[in-house]
TORDOZA-987688 format. One line per field, with one value per atom (N, C-alpha, C): x, y, z; atom name; residue in three letters; residue number from 1. Coordinates in steps of 0.05 Angstrom, whole numbers, padded with zeros to 5 digits. Layout:
TORDOZA-987688
east: c(X / ...)
north: c(Y / ...)
up: c(Z / ...)
atom: c(CA / ...)
type: c(Ala / ...)
seq: c(NUM / ...)
This chain:
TORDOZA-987688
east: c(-02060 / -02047 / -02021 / -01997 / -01974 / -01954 / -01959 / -01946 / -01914 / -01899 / -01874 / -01862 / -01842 / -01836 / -01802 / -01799 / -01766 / -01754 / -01741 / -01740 / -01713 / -01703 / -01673 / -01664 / -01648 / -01628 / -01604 / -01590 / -01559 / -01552 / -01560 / -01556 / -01555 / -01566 / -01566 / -01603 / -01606 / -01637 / -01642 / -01661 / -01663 / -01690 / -01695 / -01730 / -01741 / -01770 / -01787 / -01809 / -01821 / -01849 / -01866 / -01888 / -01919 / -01935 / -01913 / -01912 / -01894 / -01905 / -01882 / -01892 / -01874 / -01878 / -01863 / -01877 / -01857 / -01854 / -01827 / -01821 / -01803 / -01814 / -01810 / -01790 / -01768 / -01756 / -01748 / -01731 / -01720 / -01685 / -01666 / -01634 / -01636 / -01617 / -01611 / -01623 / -01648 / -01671 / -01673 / -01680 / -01688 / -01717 / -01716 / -01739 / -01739 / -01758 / -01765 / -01784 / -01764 / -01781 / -01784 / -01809 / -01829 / -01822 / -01809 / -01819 / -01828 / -01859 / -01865 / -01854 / -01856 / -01858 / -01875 / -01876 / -01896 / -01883 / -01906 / -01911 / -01887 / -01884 / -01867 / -01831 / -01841 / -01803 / -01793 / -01805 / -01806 / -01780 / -01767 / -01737 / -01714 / -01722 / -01696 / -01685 / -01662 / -01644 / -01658 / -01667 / -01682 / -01654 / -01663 / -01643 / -01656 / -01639 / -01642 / -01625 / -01629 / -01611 / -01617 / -01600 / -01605 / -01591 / -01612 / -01604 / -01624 / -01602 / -01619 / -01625 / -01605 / -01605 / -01610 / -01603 / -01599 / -01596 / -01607 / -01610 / -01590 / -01569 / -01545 / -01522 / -01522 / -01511 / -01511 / -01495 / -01498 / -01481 / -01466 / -01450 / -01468 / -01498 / -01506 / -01524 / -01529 / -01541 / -01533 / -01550 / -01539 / -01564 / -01546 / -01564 / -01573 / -01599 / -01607 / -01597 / -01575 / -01562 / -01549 / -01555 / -01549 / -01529 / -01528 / -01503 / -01497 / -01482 / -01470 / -01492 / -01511 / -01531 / -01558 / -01559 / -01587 / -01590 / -01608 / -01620 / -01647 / -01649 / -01663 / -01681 / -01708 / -01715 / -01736 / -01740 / -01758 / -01780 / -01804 / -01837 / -01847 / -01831 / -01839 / -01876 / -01891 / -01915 / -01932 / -01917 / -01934 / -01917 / -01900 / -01887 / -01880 / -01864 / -01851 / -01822 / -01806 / -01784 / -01784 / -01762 / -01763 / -01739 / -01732 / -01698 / -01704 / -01687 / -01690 / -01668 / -01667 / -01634 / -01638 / -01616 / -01623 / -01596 / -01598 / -01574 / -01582 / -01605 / -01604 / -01588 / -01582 / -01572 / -01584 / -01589 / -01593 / -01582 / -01564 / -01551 / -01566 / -01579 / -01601 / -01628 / -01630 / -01656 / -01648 / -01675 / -01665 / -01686 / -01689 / -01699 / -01682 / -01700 / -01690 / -01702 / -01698 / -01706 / -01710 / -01735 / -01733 / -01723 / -01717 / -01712 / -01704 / -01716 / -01725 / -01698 / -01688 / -01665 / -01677 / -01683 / -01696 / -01681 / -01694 / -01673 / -01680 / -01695 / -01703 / -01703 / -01691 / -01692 / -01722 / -01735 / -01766 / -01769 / -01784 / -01785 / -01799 / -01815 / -01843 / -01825 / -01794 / -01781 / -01769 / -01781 / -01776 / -01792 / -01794 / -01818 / -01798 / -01811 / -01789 / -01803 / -01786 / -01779 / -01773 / -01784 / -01779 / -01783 / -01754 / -01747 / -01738 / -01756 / -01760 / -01735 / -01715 / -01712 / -01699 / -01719 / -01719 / -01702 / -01694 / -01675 / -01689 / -01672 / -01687 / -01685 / -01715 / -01713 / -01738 / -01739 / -01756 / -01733 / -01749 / -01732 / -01752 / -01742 / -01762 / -01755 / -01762 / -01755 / -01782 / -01767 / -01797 / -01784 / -01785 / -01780 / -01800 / -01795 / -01810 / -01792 / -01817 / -01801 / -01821 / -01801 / -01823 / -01809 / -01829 / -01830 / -01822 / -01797 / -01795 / -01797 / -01808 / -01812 / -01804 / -01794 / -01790 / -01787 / -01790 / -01783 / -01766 / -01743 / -01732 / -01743 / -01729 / -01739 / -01734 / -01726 / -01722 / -01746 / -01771 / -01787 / -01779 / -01756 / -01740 / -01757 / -01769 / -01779 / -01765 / -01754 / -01738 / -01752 / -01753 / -01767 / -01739 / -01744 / -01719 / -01732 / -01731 / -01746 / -01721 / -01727 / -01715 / -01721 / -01702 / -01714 / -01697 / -01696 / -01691 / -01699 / -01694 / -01692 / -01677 / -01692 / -01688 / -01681 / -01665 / -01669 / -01646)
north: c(-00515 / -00498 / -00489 / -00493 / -00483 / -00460 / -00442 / -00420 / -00406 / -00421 / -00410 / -00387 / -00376 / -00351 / -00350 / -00324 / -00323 / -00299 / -00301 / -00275 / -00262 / -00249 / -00227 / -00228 / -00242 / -00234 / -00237 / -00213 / -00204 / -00210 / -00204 / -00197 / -00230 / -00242 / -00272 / -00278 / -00287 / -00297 / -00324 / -00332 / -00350 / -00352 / -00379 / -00394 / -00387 / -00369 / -00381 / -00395 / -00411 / -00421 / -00419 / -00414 / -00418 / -00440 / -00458 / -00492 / -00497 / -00497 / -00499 / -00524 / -00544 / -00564 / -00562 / -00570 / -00560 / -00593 / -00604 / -00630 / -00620 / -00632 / -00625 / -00658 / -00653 / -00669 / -00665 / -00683 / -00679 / -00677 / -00671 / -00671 / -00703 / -00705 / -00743 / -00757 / -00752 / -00772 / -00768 / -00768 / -00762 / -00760 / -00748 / -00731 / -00739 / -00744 / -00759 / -00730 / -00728 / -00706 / -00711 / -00708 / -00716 / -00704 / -00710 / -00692 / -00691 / -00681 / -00695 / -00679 / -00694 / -00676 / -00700 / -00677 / -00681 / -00712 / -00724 / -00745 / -00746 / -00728 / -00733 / -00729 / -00726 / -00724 / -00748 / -00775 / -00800 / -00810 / -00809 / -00809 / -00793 / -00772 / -00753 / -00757 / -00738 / -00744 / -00717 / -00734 / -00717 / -00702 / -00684 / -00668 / -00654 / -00648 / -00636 / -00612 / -00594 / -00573 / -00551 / -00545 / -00523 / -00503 / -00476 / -00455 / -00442 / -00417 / -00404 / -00418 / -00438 / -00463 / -00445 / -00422 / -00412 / -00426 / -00422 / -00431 / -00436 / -00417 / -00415 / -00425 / -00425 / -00443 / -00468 / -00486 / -00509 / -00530 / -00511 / -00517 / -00532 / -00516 / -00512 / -00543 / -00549 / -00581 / -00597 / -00620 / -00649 / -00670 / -00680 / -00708 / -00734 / -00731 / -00752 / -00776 / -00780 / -00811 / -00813 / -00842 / -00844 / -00836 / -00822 / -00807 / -00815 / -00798 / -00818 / -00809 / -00793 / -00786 / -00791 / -00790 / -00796 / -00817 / -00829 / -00835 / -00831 / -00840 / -00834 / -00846 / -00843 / -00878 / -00853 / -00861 / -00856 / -00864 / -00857 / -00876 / -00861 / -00880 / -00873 / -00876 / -00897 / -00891 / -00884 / -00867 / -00834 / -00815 / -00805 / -00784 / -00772 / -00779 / -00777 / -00786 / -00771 / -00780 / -00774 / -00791 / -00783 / -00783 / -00765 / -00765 / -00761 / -00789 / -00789 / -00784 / -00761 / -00746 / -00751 / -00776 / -00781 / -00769 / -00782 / -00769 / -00734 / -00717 / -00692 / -00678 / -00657 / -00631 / -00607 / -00592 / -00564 / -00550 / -00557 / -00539 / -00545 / -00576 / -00577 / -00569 / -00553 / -00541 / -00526 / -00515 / -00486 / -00500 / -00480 / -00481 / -00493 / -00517 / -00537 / -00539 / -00536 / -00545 / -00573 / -00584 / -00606 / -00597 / -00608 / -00600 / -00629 / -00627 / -00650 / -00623 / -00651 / -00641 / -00643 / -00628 / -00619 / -00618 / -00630 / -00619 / -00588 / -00581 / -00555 / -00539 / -00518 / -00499 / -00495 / -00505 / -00490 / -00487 / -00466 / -00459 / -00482 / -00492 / -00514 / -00537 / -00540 / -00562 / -00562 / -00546 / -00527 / -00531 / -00552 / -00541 / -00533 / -00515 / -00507 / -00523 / -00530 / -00546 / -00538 / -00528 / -00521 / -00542 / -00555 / -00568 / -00553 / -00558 / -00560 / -00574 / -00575 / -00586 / -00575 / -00583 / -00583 / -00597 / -00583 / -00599 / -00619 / -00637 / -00658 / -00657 / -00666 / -00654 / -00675 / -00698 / -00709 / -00727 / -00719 / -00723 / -00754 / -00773 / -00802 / -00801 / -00790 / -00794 / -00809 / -00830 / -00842 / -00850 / -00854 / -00876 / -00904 / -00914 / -00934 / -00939 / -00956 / -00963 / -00981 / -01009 / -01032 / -01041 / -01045 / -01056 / -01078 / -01090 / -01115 / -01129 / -01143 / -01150 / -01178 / -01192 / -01221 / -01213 / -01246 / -01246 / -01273 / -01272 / -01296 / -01307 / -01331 / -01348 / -01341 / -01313 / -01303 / -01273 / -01277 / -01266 / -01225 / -01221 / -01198 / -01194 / -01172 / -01161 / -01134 / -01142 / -01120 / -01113 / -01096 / -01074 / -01072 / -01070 / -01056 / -01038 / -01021 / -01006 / -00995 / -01010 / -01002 / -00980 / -00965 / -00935 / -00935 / -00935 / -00931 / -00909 / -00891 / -00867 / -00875 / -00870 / -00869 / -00842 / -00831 / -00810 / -00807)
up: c(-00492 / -00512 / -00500 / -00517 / -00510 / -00521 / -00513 / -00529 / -00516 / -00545 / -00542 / -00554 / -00539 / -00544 / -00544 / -00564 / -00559 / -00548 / -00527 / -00508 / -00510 / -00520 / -00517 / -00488 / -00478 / -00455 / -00450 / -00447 / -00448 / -00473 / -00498 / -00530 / -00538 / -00523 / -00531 / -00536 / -00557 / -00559 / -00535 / -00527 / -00502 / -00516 / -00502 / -00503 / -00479 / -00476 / -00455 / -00458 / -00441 / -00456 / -00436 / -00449 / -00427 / -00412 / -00421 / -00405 / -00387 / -00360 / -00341 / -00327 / -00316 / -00310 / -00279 / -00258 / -00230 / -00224 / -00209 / -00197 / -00174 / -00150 / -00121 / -00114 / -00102 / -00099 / -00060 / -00045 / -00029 / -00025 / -00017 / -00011 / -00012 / -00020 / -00021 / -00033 / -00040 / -00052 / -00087 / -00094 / -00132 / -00140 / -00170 / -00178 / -00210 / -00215 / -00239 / -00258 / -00282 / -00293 / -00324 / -00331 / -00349 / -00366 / -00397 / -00417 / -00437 / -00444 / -00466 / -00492 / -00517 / -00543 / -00567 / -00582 / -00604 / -00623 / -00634 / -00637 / -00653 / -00677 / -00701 / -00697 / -00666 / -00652 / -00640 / -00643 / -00629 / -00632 / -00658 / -00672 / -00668 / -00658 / -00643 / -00614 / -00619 / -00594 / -00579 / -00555 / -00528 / -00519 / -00504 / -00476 / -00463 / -00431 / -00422 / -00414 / -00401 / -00392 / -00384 / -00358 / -00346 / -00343 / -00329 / -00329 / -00358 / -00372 / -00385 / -00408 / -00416 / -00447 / -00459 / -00468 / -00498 / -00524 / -00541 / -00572 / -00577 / -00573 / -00585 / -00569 / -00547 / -00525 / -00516 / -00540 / -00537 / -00508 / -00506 / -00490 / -00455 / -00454 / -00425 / -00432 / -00454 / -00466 / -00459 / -00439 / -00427 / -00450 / -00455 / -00471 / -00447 / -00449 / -00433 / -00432 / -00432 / -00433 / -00397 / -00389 / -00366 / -00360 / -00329 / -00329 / -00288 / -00280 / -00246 / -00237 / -00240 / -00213 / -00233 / -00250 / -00277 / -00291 / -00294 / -00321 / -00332 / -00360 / -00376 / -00393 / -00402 / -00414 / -00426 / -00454 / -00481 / -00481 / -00469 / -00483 / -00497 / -00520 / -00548 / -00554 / -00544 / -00548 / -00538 / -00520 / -00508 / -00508 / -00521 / -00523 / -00507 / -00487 / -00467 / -00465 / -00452 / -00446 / -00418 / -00404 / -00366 / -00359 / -00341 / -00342 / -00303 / -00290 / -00271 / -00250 / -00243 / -00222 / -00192 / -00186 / -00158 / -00138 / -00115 / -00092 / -00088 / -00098 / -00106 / -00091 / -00096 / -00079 / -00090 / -00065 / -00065 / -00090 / -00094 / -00126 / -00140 / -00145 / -00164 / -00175 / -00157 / -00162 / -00187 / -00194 / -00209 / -00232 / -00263 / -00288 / -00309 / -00311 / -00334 / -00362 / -00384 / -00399 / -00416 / -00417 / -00439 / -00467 / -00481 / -00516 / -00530 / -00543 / -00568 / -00604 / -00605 / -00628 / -00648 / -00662 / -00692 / -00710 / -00741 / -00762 / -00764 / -00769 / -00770 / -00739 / -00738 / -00713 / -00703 / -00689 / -00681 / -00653 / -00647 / -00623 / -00602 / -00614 / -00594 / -00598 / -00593 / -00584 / -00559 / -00538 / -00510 / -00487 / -00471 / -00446 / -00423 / -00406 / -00379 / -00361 / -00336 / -00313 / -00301 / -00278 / -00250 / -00239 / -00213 / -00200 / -00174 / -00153 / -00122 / -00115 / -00098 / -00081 / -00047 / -00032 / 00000 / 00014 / 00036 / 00052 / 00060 / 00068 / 00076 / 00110 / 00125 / 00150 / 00170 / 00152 / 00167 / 00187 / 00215 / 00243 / 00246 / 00251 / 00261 / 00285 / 00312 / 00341 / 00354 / 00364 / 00376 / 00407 / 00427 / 00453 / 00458 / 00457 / 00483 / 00510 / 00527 / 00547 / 00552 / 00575 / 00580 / 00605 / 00612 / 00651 / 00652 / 00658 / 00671 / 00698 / 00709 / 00738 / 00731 / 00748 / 00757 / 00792 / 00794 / 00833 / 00828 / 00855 / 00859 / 00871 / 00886 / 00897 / 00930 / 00934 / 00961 / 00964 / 00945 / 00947 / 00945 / 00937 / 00931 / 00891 / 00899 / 00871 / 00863 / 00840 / 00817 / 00803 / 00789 / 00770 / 00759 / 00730 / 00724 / 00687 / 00684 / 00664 / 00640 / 00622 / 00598 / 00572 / 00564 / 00555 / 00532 / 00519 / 00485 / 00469 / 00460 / 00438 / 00420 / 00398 / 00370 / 00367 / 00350 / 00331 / 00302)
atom: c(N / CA / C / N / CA / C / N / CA / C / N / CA / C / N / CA / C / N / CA / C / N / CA / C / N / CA / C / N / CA / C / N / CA / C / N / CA / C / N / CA / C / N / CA / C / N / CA / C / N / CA / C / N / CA / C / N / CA / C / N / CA / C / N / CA / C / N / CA / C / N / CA / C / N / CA / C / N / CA / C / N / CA / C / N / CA / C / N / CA / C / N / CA / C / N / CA / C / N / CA / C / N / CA / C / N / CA / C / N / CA / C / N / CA / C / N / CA / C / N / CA / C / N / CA / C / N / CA / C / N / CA / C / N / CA / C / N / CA / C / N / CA / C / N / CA / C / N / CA / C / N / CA / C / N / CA / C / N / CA / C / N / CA / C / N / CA / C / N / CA / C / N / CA / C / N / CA / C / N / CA / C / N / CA / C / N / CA / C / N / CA / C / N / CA / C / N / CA / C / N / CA / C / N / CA / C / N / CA / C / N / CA / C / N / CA / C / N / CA / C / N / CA / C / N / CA / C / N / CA / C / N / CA / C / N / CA / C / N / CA / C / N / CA / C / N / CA / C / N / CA / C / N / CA / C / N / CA / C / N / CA / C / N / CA / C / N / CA / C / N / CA / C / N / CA / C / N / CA / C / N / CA / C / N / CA / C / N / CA / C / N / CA / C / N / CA / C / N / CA / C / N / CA / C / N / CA / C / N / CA / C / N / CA / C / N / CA / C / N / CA / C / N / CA / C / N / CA / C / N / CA / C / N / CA / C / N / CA / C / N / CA / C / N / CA / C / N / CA / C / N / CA / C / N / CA / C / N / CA / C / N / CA / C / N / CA / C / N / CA / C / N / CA / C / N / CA / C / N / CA / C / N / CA / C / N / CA / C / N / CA / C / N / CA / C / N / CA / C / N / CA / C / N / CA / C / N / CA / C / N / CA / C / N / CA / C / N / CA / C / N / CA / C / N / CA / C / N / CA / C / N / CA / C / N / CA / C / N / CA / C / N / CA / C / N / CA / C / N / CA / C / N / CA / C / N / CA / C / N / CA / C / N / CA / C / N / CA / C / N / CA / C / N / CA / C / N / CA / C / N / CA / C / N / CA / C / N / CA / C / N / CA / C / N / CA / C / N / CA / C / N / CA / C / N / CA / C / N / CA / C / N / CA / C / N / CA / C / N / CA / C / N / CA / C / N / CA / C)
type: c(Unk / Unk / Unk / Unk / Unk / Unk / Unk / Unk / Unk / Unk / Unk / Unk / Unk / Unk / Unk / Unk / Unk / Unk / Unk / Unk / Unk / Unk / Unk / Unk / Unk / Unk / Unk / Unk / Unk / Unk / Unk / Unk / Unk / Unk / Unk / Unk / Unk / Unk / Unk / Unk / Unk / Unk / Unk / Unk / Unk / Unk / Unk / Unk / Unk / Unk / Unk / Unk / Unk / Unk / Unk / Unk / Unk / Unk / Unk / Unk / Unk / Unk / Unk / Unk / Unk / Unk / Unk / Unk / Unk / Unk / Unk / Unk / Unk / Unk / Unk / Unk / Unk / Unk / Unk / Unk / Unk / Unk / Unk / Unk / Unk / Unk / Unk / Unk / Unk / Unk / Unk / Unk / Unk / Unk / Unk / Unk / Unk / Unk / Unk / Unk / Unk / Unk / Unk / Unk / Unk / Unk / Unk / Unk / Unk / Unk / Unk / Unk / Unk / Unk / Unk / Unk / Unk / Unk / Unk / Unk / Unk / Unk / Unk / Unk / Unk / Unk / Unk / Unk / Unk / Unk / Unk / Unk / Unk / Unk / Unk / Unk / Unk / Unk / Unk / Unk / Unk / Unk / Unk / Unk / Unk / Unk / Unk / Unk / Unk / Unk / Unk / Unk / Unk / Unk / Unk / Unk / Unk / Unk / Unk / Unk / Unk / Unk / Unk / Unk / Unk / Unk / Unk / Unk / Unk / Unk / Unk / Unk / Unk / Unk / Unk / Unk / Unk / Unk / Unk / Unk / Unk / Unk / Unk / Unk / Unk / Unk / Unk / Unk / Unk / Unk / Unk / Unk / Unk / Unk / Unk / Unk / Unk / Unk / Unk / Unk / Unk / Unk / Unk / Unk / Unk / Unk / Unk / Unk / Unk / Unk / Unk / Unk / Unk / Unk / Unk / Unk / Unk / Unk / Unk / Unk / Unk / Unk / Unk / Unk / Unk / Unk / Unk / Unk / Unk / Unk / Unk / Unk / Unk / Unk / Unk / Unk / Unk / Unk / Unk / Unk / Unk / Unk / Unk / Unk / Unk / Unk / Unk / Unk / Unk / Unk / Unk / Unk / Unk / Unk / Unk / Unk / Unk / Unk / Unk / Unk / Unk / Unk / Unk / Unk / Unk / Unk / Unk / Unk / Unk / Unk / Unk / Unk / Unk / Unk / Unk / Unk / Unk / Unk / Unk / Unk / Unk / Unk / Unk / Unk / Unk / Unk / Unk / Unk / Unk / Unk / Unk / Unk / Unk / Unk / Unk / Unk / Unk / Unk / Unk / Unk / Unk / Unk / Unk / Unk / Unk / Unk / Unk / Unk / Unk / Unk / Unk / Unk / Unk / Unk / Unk / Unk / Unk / Unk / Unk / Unk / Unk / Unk / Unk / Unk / Unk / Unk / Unk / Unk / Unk / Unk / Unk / Unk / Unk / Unk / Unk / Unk / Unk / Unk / Unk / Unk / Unk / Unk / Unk / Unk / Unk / Unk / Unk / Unk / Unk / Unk / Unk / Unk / Unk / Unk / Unk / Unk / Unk / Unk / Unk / Unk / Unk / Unk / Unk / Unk / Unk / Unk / Unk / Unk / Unk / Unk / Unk / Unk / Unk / Unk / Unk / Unk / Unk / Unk / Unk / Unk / Unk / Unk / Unk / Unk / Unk / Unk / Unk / Unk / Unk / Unk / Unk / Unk / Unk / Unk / Unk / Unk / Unk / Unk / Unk / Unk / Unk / Unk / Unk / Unk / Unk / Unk / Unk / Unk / Unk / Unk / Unk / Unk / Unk / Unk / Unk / Unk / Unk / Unk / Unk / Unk / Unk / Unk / Unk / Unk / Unk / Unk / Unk / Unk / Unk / Unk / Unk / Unk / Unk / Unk / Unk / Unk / Unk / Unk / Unk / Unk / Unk / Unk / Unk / Unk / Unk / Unk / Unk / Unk / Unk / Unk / Unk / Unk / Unk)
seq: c(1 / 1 / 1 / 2 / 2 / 2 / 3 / 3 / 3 / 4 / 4 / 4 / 5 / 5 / 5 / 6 / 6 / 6 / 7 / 7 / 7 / 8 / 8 / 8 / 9 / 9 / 9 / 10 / 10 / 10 / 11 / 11 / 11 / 12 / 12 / 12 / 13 / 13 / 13 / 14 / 14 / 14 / 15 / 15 / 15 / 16 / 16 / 16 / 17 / 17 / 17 / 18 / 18 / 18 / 19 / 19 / 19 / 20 / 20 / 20 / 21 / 21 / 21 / 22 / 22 / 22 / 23 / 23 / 23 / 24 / 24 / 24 / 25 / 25 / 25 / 26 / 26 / 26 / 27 / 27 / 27 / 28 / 28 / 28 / 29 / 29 / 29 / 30 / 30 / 30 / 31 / 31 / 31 / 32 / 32 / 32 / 33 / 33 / 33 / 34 / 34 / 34 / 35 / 35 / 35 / 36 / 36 / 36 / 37 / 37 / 37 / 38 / 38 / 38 / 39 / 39 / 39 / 40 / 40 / 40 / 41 / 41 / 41 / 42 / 42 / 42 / 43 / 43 / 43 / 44 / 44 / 44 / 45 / 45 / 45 / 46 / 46 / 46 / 47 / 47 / 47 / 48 / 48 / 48 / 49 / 49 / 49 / 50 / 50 / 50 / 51 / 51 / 51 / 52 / 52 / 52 / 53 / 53 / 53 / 54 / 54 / 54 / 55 / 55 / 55 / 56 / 56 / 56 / 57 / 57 / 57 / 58 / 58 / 58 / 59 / 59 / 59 / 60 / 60 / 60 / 61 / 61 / 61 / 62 / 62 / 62 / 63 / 63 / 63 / 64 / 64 / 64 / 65 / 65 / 65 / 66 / 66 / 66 / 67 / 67 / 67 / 68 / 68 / 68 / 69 / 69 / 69 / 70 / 70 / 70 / 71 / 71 / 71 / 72 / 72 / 72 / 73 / 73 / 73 / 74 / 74 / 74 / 75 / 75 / 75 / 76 / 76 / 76 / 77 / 77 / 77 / 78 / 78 / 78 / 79 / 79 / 79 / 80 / 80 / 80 / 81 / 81 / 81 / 82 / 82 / 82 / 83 / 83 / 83 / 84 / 84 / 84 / 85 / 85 / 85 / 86 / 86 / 86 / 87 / 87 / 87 / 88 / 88 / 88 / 89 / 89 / 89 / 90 / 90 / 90 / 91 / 91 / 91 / 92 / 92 / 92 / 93 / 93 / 93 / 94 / 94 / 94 / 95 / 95 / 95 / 96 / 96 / 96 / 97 / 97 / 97 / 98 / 98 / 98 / 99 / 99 / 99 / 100 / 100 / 100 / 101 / 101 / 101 / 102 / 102 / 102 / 103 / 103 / 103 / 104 / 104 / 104 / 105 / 105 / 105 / 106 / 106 / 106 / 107 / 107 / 107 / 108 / 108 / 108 / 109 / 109 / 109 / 110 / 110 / 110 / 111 / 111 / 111 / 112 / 112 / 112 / 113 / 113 / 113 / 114 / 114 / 114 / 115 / 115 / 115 / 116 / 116 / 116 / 117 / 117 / 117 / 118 / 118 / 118 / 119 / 119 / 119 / 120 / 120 / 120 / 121 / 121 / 121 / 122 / 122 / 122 / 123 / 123 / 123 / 124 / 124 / 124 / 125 / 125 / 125 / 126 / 126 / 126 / 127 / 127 / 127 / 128 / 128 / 128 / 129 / 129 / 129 / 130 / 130 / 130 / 131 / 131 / 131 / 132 / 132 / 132 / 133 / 133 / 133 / 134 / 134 / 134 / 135 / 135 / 135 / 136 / 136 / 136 / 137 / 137 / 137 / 138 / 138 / 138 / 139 / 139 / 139 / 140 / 140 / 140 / 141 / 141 / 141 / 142 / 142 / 142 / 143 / 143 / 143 / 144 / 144 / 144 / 145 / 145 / 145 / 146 / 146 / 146 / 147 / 147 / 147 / 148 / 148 / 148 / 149 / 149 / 149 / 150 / 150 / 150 / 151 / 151 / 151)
């Protein structure tokens, strides 16, 4: 059950909804975020957009059409749309909204999106090292040990 609501902030009406969908991404990498809507919206133009996306604030509205860091793809026969933001950055975090374009204004064309993203901090440090021995033919034995770090 999804219950939406319309909330007054700073003399502007705003959407919140009781469907929050969270996508955890990393710095550099990308994050694939799900949005579904109702069956009889299969024909409309999807978006997304962040921050507060006010009703009335069309301006803060990105239309899911591929864009330099996104794209976007419709499964129409599961009601879903996916809008996929790669290279991420830290600025990208924050509260997104899905919204499905209606002829009629209705509130349940709104899910919120909370998007994670973490620095990225995975360190790969490993060493080996491997023993070489040979002998000449003047019975003189070398060792000589090779050491390599990664990081």
């Amino acid at each position: 059950l999804s219950i939406l609501l319309v909330c007054p902030t700073a003399a502007v009406w705003s959407v919140c909804s009781a469907e929050l969908i969270t996508v955890e991404g990393y710095e550099g990498g990308k994050a694939e975020i799900r949005c579904p809507y109702r069956e009889e919206w299969r024909s409309h133009q999807k978006y997304l957009c962040k921050g507060d996306c006010s009703v009335f604030n069309k301006d803060k509205v990105i239309k899911t059409e591929a864009g330099e860091n996104s794209a976007s793809k419709d499964i129409r026969e599961e009601s879903v749309f996916i809008v996929t933001i790669t290279n991420l950055t830290l600025s990208d975090a924050g509260r997104y909204w899905c919204r499905v374009d209606t002829v009629k204004w209705k509130l349940d064309n709104y899910v919120e999106v909370n998007l994670i993203v973490s620095e990225d901090t995975v360190n790969l440090s490993f060493s080996f090292s491997k023993l070489f021995h040979f002998q000449t033919k003047h019975t003189i034995i070398y060792n000589l040990r090779l050491l390599h770090t990664v990081i």
